[in-house]
C-alpha positions as CSV (number, residue, x, y, z in Angstrom):
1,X,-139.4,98.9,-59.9
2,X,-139.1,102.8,-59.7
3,X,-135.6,104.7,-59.5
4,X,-134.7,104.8,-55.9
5,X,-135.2,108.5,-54.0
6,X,-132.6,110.2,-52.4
7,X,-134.7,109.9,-48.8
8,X,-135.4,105.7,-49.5
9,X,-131.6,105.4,-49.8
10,X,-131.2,107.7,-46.5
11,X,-134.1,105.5,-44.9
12,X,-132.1,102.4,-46.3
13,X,-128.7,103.6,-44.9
14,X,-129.7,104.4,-41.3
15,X,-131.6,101.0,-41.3
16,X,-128.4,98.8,-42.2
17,X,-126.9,99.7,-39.0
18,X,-129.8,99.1,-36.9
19,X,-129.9,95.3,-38.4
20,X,-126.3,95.1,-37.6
21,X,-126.3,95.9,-34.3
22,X,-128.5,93.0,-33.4
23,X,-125.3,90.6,-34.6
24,X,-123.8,89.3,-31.5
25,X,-120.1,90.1,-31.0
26,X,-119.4,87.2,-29.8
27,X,-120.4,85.2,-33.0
28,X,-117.5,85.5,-35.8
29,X,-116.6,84.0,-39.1
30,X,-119.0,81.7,-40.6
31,X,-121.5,81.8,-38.0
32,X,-121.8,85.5,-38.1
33,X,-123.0,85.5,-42.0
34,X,-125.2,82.9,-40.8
35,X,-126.8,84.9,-38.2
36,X,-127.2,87.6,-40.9
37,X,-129.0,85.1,-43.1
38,X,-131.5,84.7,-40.2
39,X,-131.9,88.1,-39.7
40,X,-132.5,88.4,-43.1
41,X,-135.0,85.6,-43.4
42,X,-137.0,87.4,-40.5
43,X,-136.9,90.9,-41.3
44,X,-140.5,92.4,-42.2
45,X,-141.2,92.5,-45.9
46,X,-141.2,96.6,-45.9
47,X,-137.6,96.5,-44.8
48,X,-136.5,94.1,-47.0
49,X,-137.8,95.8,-50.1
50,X,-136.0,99.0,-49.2
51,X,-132.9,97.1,-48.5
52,X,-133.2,95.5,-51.8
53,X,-134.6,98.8,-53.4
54,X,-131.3,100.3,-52.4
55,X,-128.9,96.7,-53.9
56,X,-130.4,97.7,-57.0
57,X,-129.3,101.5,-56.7
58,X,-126.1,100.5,-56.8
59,X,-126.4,98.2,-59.7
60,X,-128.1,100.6,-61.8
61,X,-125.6,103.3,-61.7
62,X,-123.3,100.8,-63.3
63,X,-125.7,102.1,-66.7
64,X,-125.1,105.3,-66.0
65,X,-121.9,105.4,-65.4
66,X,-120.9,102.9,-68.3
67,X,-119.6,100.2,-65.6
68,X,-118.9,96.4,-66.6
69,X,-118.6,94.9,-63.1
70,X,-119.3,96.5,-59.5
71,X,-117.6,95.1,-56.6
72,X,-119.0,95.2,-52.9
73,X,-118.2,94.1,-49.3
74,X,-115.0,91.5,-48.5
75,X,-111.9,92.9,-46.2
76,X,-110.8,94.3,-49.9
77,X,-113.9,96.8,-50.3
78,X,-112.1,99.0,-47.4
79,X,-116.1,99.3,-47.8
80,X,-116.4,101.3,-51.0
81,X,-118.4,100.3,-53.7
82,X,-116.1,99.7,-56.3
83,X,-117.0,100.1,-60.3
84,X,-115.0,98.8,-63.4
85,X,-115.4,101.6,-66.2
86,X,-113.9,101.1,-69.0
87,X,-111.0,98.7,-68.0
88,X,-110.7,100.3,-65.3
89,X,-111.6,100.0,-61.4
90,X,-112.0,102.5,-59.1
91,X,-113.9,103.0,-55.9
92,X,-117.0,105.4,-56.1
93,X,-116.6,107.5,-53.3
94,X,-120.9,109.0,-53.4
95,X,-122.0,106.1,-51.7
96,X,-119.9,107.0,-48.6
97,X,-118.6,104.3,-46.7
98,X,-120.2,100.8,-45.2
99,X,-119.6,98.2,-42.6
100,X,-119.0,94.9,-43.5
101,X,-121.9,93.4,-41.7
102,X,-123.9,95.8,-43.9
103,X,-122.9,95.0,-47.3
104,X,-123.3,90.8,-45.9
105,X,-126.8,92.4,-45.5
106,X,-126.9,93.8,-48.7
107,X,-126.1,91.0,-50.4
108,X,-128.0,88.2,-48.3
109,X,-131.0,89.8,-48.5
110,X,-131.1,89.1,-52.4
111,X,-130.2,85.3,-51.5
112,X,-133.2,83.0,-51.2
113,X,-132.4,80.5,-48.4
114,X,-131.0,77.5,-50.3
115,X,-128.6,80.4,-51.9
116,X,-127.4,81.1,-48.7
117,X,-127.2,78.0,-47.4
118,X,-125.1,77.1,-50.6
119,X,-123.1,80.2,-49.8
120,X,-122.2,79.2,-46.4
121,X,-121.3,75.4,-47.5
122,X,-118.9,76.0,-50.2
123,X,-117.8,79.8,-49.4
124,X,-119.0,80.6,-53.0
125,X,-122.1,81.2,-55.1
126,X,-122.3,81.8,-58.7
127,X,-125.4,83.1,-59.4
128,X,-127.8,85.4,-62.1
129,X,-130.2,88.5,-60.9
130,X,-132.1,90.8,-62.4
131,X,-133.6,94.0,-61.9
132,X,-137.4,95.2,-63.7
133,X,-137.4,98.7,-64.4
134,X,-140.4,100.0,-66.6
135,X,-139.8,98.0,-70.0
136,X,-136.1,97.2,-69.7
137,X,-134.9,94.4,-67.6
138,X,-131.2,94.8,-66.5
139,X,-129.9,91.2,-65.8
140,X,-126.2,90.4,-64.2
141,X,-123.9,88.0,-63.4
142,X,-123.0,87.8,-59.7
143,X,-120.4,86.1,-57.6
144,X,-120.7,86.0,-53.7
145,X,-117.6,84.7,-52.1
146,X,-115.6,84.9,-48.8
147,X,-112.7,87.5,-48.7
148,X,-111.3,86.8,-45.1
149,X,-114.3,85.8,-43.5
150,X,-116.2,88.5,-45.2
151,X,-119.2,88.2,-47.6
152,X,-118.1,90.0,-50.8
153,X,-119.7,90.1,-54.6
154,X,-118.5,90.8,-57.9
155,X,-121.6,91.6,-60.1
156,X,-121.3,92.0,-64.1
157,X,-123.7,93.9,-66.4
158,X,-124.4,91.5,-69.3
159,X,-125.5,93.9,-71.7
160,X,-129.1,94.6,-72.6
161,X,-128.6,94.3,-76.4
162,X,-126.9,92.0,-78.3
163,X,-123.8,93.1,-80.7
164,X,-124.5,92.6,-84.0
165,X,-122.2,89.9,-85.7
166,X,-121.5,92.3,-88.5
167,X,-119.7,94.5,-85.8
168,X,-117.3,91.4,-84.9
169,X,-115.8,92.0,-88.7
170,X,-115.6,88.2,-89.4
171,X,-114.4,86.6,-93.0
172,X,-117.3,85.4,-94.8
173,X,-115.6,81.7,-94.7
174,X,-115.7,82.1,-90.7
175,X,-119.4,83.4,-90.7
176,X,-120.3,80.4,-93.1
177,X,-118.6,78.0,-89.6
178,X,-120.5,79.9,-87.1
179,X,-124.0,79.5,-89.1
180,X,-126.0,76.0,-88.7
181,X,-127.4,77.1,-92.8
182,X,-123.7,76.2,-93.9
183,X,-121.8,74.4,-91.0
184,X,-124.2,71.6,-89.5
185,X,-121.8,70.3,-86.6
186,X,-118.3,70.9,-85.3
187,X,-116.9,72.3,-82.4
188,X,-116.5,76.1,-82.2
189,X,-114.4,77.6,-79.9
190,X,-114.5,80.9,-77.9
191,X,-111.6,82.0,-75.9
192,X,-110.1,84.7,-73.8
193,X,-109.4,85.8,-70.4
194,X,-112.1,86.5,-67.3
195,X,-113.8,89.8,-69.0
196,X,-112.8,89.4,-72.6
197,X,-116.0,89.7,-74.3
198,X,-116.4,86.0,-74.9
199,X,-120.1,85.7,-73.7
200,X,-120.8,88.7,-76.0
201,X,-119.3,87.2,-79.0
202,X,-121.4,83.6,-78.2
203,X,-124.4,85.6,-77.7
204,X,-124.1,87.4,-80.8
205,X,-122.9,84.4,-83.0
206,X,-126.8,82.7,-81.0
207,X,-128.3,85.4,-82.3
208,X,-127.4,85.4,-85.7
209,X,-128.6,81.6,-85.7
210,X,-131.7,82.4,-83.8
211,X,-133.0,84.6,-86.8
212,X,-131.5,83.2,-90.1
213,X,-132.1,79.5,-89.0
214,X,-134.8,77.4,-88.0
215,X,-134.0,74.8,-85.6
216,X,-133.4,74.2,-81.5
217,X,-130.8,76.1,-79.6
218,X,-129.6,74.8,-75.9
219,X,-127.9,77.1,-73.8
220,X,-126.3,75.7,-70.3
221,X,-124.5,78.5,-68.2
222,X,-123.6,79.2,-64.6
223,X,-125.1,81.5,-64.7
224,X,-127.0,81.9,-67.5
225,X,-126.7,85.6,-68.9
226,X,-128.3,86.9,-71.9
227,X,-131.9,85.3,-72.3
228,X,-132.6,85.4,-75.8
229,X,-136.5,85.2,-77.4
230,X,-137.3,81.9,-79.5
231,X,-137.3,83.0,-83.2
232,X,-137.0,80.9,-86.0
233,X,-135.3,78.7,-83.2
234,X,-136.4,77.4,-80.0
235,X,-133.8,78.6,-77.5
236,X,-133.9,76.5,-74.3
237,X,-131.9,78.1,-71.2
238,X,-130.5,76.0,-68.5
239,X,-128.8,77.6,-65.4
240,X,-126.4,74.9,-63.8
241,X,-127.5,74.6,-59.8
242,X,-130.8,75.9,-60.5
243,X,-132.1,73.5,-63.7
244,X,-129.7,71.4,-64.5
245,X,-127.3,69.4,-61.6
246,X,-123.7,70.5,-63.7
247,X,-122.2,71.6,-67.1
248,X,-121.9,67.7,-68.1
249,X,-125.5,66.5,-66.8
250,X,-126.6,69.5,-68.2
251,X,-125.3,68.7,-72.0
252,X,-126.1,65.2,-71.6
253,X,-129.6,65.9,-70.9
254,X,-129.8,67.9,-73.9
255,X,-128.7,65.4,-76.2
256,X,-132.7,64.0,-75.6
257,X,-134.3,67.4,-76.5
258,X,-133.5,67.3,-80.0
259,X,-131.1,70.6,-80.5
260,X,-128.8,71.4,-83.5
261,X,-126.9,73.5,-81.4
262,X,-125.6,73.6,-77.9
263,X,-124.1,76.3,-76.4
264,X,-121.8,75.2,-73.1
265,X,-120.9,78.7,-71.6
266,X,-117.8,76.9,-70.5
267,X,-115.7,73.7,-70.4
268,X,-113.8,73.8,-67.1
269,X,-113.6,70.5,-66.2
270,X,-112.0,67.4,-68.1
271,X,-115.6,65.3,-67.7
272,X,-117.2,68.7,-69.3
273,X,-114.6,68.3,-72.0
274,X,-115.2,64.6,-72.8
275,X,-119.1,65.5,-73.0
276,X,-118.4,68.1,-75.7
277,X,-116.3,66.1,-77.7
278,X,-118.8,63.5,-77.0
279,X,-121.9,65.7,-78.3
280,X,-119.9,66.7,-81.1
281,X,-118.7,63.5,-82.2
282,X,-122.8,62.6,-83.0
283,X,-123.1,65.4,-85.2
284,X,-124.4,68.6,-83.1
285,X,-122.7,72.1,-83.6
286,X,-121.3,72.6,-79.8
287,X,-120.1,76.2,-79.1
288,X,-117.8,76.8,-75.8
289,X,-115.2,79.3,-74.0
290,X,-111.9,78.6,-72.5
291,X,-109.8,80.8,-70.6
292,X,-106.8,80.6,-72.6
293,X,-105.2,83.7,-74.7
294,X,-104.7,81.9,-78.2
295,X,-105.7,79.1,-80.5
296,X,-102.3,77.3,-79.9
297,X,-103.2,77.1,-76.3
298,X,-106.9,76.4,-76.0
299,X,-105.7,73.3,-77.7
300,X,-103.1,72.3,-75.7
301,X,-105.4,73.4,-72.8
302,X,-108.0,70.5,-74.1
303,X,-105.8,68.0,-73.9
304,X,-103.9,69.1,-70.5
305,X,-106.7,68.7,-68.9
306,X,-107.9,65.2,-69.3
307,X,-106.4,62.3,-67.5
308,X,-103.2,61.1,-69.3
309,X,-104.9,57.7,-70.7
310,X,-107.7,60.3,-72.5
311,X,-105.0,62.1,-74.1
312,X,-104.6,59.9,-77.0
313,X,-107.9,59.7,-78.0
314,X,-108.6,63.3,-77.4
315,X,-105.8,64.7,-79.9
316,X,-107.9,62.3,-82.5
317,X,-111.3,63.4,-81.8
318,X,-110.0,66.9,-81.6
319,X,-108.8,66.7,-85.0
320,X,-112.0,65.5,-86.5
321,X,-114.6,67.8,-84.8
322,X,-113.0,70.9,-84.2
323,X,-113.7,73.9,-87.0
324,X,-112.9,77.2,-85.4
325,X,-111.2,79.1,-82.2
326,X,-111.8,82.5,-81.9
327,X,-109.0,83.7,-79.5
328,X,-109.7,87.2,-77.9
329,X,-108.6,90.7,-76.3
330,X,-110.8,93.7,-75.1
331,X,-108.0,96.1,-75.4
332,X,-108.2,100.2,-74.4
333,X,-108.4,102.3,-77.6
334,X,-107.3,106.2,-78.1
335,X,-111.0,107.2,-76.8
336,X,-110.4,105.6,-73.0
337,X,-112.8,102.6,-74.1
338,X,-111.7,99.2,-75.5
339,X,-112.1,97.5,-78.6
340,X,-111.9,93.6,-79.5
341,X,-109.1,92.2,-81.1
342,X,-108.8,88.5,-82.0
343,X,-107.2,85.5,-83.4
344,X,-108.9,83.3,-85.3
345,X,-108.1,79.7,-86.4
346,X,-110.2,77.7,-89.3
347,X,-109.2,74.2,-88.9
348,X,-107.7,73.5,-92.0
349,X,-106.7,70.2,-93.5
350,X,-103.6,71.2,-92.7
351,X,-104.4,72.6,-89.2
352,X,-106.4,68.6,-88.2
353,X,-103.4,67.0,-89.2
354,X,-100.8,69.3,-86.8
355,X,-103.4,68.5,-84.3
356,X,-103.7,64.5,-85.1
357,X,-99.8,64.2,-84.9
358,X,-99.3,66.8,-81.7
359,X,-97.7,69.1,-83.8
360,X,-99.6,72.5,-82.3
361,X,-96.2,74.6,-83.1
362,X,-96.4,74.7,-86.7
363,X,-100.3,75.9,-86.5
364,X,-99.3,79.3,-85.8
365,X,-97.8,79.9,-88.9
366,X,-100.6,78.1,-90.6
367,X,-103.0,81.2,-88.8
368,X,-100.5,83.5,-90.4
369,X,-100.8,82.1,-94.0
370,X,-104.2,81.8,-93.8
371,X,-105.8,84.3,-94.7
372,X,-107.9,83.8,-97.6
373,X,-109.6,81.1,-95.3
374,X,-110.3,83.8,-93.2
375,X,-107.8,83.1,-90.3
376,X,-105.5,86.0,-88.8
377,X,-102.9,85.9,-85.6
378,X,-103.5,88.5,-82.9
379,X,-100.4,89.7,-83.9
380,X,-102.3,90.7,-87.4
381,X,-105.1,91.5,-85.8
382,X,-103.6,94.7,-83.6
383,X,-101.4,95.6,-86.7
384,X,-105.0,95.9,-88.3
385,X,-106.3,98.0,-85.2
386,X,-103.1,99.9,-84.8
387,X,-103.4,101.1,-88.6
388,X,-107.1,102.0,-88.0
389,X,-105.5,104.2,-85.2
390,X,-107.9,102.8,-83.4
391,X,-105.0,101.2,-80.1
392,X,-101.9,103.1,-79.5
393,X,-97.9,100.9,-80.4
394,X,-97.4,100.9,-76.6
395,X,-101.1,98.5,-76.5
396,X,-100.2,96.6,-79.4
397,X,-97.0,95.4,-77.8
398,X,-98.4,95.6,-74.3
399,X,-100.9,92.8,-75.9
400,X,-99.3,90.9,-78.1
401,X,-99.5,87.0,-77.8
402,X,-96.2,87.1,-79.7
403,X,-93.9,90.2,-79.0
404,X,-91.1,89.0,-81.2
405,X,-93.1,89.0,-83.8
406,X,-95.2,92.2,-83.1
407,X,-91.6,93.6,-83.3
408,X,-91.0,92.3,-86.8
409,X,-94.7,93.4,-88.0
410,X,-94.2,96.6,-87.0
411,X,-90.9,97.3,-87.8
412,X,-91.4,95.6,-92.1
413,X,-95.2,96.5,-92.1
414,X,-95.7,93.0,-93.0
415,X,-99.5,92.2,-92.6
């Protein structure tokens, strides 16, 4: 695909609002996104490639404008086209203004049907789309939902290239966990909240593994993001709703094609949690996120979220297969951009058995100690950022986990 010209997006624009007006007035809500759809469906080829020609403008400006996440259509929109730049989000005020009906357009005409219809039947799509421009393919992860009976989409960049791992400035003991050459199985952890960096992190800690080790890598996501080349590992990719049925069929299903890894983009259900513990407990290396802000939590989170009678037996398996949660922040630095800081927890003898007897209040003080293993609070870890000058005092207490004791960090220099 070539850059879009100026007169295809003027030919794209004054087309929108020919489509639109042959939506009936009298048809609202649902039925009027599924009249879009079937205008969509039945639109000549020429116009649908300019309409989509046009989509993809707006997604590539995201590159040049160093955007994370663009945001279209919905009662929300006031319809802008809204970017996130550098933490921040903002609407872009060069692409003028659109109806509603047009950005439902927009964004159905990049549905095939059985997306749509999916869309329409649950009032929410998750879904992955790229774009082929020359050499480079930009790929993104999209969300289509309602937002008062208005089709609207979130879309995030996932970035091109992956981070090195040396950039993530982890221990050597930590890197020896995250590498199938020293840490055969075990549970590995990756947490933070919606827009953390926590895909980037798993992608880069794949990589690594992809070109030091040889063995098979399977990768279930909704969707899947980065698609990484077979190396010395054969990556498998499995996008939940388009290859695989859910996150749990999914990693049961690749127990049967022989990995040493699997990489479960996200455990957000308690049958997706038994499954992991499940693959684990047989002697895989399982990597996972959670949306929880430290290590303290995501375990606590685990175990919340299985039926009461699991609970039990959960704390115990816990204890034996987990080796590492890598609890993290994308916080704004002194340049306007953001930088990662995180918490990380080796699970120590010590740290298995404050997990086998429920104890999850002393580990944080077991982080704190821990040091030479490689572990280090967020609390530490912004002192550390906050001495590189790298995140101003108001940002480290703005992010601490545990302001208290940011306070007393600060005000000793205790590391």
């Amino acid at each position: 695909m070539e850059e879009i010209s100026d007169t295809e997006i003027t030919q794209a624009r004054s087309l929108l609002p020919q489509i639109a007006s042959q939506i009936s007035e009298l048809v609202q809500g649902l039925e009027r996104h599924i009249s879009i759809g079937n205008l969509v469906e039945n639109m000549p080829e020429d116009q649908r490639i300019l309409l989509r020609d046009l989509f993809n403008g707006l997604l590539l400006k995201m590159h040049d404008n160093g955007a994370s996440d663009i945001d279209i259509g919905g009662h929300g929109s006031r319809g802008k086209v809204w970017y996130r730049i550098f933490g921040s989000k903002s609407p872009d005020e060069t692409w003028g203004t659109f109806e509603p009906s047009e950005f439902s357009i927009l964004t159905q005409n990049v549905l095939s049907q059985r997306q749509r219809n999916f869309l329409y039947d649950k009032r929410n799509l998750d879904f992955s789309y790229s774009i082929n421009q020359g050499d480079r393919v930009y790929r993104f992860r999209a969300d289509a939902y309602l937002d008062l009976e208005e089709v609207a989409l979130n879309m995030r960049a996932i970035n091109a290239e992956i981070r090195p791992i040396s950039d993530l400035v982890f221990h050597p003991n930590v890197l020896n966990i995250l590498s199938l050459a020293h840490t055969k199985a075990g549970m590995i952890l990756v947490t933070g909240i919606t827009g953390s960096g926590k895909s980037s992190t798993l992608d880069s800690i794949i990589d690594m593994n992809n070109h030091t080790v040889d063995g098979g890598i399977a990768i279930i996501g909704s969707p899947i993001e980065y698609v990484h080349t077979s190396d010395r590992c054969i990556v498998r990719h499995r996008e939940v709703g388009r290859d695989t049925l859910s996150f749990k069929e999914g990693a049961v299903e690749a127990l049967r094609q022989d990995p040493d890894i699997v990489m479960i983009a996200e455990m957000r259900d308690p049958d997706t949690i038994m499954t992991a513990l499940e693959i684990t407990d047989s002697g895989h290396k399982v990597f996972s996120t959670l949306h929880t802000g430290s290590a303290v939590e995501s375990i606590d989170r685990i175990v919340a979220e299985v039926p009461p009678v699991e609970q039990e037996r959960v704390w115990q398996r816990l204890a034996d297969v987990l080796v590492c949660v890598v609890s993290q922040k994308l916080i704004p630095d002194v340049e306007g951009k953001r930088v990662l800081a995180k918490e990380v927890m080796v699970a120590s003898p010590s740290v298995k058995a404050a997990i086998k007897n429920k104890n999850t209040s002393e580990i944080y003080q077991m982080i704190n100690e821990g040091s030479d293993l490689g572990m280090n609070t967020m609390e530490q870890d912004l002192k550390r950022l906050y001495k590189q000058r790298k995140i101003t005092k108001d940002n480290v207490m703005n992010y601490a986990n545990n302001k208290r004791r940011m306070e007393q960090i600060l005000s000793t220099g205790y590391m």
